[in-house]
C-alpha positions as CSV (number, residue, x, y, z in Angstrom):
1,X,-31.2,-93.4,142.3
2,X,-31.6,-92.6,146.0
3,X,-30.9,-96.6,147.0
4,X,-27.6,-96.3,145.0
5,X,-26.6,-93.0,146.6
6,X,-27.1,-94.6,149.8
7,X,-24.8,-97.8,148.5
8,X,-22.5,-95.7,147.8
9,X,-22.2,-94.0,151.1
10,X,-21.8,-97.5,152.8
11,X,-19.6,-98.6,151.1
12,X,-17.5,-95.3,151.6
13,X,-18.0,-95.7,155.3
14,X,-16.6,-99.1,154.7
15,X,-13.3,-97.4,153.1
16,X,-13.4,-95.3,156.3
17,X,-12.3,-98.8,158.0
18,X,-15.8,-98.5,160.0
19,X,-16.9,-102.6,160.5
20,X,-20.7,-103.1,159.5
21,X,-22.5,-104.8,161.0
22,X,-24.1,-108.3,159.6
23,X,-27.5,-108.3,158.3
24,X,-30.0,-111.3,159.4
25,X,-31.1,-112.5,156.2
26,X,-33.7,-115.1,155.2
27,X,-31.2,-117.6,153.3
28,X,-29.7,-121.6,153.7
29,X,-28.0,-121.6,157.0
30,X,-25.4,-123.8,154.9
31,X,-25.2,-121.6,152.3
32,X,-23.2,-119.2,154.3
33,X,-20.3,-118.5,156.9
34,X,-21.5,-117.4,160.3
35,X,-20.7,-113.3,159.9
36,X,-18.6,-112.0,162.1
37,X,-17.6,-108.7,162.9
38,X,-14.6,-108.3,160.8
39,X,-11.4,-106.1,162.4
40,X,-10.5,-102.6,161.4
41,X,-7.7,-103.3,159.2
42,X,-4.8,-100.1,159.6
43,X,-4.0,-100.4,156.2
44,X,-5.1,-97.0,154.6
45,X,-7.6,-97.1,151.3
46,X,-6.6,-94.4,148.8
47,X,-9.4,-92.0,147.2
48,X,-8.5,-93.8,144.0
49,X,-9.1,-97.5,145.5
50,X,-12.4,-96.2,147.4
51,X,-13.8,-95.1,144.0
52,X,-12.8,-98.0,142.0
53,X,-14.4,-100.4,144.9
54,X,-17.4,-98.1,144.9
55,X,-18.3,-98.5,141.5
56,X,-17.4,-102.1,141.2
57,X,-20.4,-102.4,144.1
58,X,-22.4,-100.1,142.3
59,X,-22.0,-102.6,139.1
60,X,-24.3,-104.7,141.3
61,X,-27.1,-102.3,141.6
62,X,-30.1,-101.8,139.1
63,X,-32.8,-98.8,140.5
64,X,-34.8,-96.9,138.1
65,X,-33.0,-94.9,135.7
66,X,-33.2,-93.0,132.7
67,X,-32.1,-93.7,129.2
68,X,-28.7,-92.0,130.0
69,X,-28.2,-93.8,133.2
70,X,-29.4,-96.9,132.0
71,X,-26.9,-96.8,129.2
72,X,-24.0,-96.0,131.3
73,X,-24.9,-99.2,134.3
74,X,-25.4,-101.7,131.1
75,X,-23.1,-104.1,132.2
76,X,-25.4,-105.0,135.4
77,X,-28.8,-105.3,134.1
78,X,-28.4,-109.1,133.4
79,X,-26.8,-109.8,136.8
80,X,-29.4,-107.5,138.6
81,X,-33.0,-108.5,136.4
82,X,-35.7,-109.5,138.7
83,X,-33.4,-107.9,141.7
84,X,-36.1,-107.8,144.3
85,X,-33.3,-106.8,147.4
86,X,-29.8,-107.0,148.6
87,X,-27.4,-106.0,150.9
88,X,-23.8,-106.2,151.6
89,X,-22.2,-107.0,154.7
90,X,-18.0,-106.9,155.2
91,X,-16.7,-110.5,155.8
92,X,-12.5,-109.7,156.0
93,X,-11.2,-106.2,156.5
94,X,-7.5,-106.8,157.1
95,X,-4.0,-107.2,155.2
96,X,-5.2,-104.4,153.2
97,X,-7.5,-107.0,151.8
98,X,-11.8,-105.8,151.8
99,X,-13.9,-108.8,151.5
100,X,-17.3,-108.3,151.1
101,X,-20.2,-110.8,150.9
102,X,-23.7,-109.4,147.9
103,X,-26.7,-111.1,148.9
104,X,-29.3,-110.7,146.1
105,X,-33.1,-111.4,146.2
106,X,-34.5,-112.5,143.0
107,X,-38.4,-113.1,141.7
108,X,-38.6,-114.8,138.5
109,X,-41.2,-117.5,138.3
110,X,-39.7,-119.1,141.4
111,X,-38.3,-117.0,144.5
112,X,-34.1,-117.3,145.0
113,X,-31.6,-115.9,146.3
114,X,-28.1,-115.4,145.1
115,X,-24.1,-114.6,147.0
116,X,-21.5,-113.4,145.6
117,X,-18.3,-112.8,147.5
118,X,-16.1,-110.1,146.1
119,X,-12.2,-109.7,146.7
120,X,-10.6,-106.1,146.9
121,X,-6.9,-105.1,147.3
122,X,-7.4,-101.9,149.3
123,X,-4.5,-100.1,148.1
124,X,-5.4,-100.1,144.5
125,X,-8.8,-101.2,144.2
126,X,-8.4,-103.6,142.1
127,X,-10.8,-107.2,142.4
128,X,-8.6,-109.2,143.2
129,X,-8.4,-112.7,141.1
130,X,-6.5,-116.1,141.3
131,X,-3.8,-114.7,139.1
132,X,-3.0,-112.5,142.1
133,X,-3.2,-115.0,144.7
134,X,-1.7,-118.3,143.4
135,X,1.7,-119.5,141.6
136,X,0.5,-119.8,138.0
137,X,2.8,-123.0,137.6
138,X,0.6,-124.9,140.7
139,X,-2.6,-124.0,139.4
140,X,-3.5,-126.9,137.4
141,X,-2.3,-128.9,140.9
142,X,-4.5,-126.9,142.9
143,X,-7.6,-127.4,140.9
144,X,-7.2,-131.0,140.9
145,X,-7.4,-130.6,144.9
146,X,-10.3,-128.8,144.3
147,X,-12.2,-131.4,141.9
148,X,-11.4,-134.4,144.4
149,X,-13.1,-132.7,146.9
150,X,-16.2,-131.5,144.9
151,X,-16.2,-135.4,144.1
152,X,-15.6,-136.5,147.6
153,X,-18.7,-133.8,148.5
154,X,-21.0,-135.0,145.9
155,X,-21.0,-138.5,146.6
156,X,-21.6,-137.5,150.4
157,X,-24.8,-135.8,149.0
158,X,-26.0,-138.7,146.8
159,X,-26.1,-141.0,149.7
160,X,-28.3,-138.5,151.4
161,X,-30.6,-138.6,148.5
162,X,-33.5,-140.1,148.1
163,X,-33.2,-143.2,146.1
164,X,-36.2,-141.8,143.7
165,X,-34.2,-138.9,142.6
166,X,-30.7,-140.2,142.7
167,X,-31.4,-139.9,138.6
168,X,-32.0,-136.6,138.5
169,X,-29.0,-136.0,140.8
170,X,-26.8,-137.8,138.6
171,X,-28.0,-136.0,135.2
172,X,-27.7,-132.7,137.2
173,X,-24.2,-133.7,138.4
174,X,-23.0,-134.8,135.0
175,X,-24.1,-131.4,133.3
176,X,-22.4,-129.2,135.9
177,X,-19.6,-126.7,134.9
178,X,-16.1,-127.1,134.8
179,X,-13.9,-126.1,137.4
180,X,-11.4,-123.9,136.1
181,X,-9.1,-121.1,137.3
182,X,-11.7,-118.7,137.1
183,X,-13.7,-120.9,139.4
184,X,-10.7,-120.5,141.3
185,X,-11.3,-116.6,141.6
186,X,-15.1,-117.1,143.6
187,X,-13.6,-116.9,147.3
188,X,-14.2,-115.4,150.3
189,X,-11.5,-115.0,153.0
190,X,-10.9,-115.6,156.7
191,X,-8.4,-115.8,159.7
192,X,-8.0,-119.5,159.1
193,X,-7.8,-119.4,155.4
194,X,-10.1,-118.9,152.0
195,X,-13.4,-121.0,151.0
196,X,-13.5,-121.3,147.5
197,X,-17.6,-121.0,146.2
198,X,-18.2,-123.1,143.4
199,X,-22.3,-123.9,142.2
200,X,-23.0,-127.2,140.8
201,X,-26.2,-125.3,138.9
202,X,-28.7,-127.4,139.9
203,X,-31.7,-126.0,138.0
204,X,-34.3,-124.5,140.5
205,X,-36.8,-127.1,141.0
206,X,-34.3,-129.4,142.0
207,X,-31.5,-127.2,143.8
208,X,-31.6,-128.4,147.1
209,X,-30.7,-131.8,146.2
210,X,-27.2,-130.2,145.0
211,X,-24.1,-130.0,147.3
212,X,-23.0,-127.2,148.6
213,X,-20.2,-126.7,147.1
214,X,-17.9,-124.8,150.0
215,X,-14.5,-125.8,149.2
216,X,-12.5,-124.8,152.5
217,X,-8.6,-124.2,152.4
218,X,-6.7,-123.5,155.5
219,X,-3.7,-121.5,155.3
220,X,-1.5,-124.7,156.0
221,X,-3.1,-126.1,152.8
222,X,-2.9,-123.0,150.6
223,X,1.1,-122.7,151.4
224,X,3.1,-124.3,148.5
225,X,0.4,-122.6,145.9
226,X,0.3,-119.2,147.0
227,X,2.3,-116.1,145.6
228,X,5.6,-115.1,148.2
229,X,4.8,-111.3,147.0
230,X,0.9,-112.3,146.7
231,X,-2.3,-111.1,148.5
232,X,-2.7,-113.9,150.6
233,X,1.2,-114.1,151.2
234,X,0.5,-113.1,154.8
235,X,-0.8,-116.9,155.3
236,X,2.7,-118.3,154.2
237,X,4.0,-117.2,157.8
């Protein structure tokens, strides 16, 4: 429990509007944005926001625990099983908007490593989702612009394939998920806009043939789909 104690005090320096820091870690250089050091945002986080942003980092954490304690942090263990390390480093901090980047450290049979990007509305804690960024009538629209450039990204990456495995690309492509508005929800956020992070699940062995799967929105582009009264509606001016 001492490692999620310490978790928690980061992250509740991070409430404190305190920048951290980025952490070199040993992952694809392609895999993620350049961190920067994010600004101190004025808006002021409320206890109740710092608590619920607290735990909802905490969800991420599995150390050793007893029955009790293991009961309580169930919803974690299948996200966290063969957790080997992690860290989080503050990517946005401004709008009253907390963006912060989980990078994992798995050991299973083969060695990976796993990002997560998590959206926070500073005021009342809450994760923040698609429903509270975009017009629910433009969705469907914006997804579409999504899919064409997964497609457009993906056919750049078969060309760059090796013409011996362009099968095994093509199976994996054909069997990856759905994008849907929940893919929708798996951003990050910057000055210039929001990347939307969507995997193609390539299976291990063959997960660097995949495409990366950064879908990058400037705030130009985001305009006629995002809420007036919405998170992001500081990008509409």
């Amino acid at each position: 429990m001492r490692n999620l104690v310490i978790l928690l005090f980061v992250v509740s320096v991070l409430g404190c509007n305190q920048p951290v820091e980025p952490k070199a870690e040993s992952v694809r250089a392609d895999s993620i944005a350049p961190p920067q050091k994010p600004p101190v945002d004025q808006c002021p986080m409320s206890d109740t926001a710092r608590l619920a942003i607290q735990h909802a980092l905490s969800l991420q954490v599995l150390e050793d625990m007893t029955d009790e304690e293991a009961a309580q942090w169930q919803p974690c263990f299948n996200d966290c099983e063969g957790l080997t390390s992690q860290s989080f480093d503050t990517m946005f901090n401004d709008h009253c908007i907390l963006c912060v980047c989980r990078i994992a450290e798995y050991m299973g049979a083969y060695p990976s490593t796993g990002i997560t990007y998590l959206n926070f509305n500073k005021i009342t804690g809450k994760h923040i989702t698609a429903d509270d960024v975009f017009i629910a009538s433009k969705m469907n629209e914006l997804i579409k612009k999504c899919k064409a450039s997964l497609k457009e990204e993906a056919a750049e990456a078969r060309k760059d394939t090796e013409p011996g495995d362009r099968e095994v690309f093509d199976n994996c492509i054909t069997l990856a998920p759905e994008f849907t508005v929940e893919s929708l929800s798996k951003f990050s956020i910057d000055k210039e806009g929001i990347v939307v992070h969507y995997d193609f699940e390539f299976p291990h062995a063959v997960r660097a043939l995949g495409p990366l799967g950064d879908i990058h929105l400037s705030a130009s582009e985001l305009r006629p789909y995002l809420k007036p009264d919405g998170v992001l509606s500081f990008m509409l001016q």
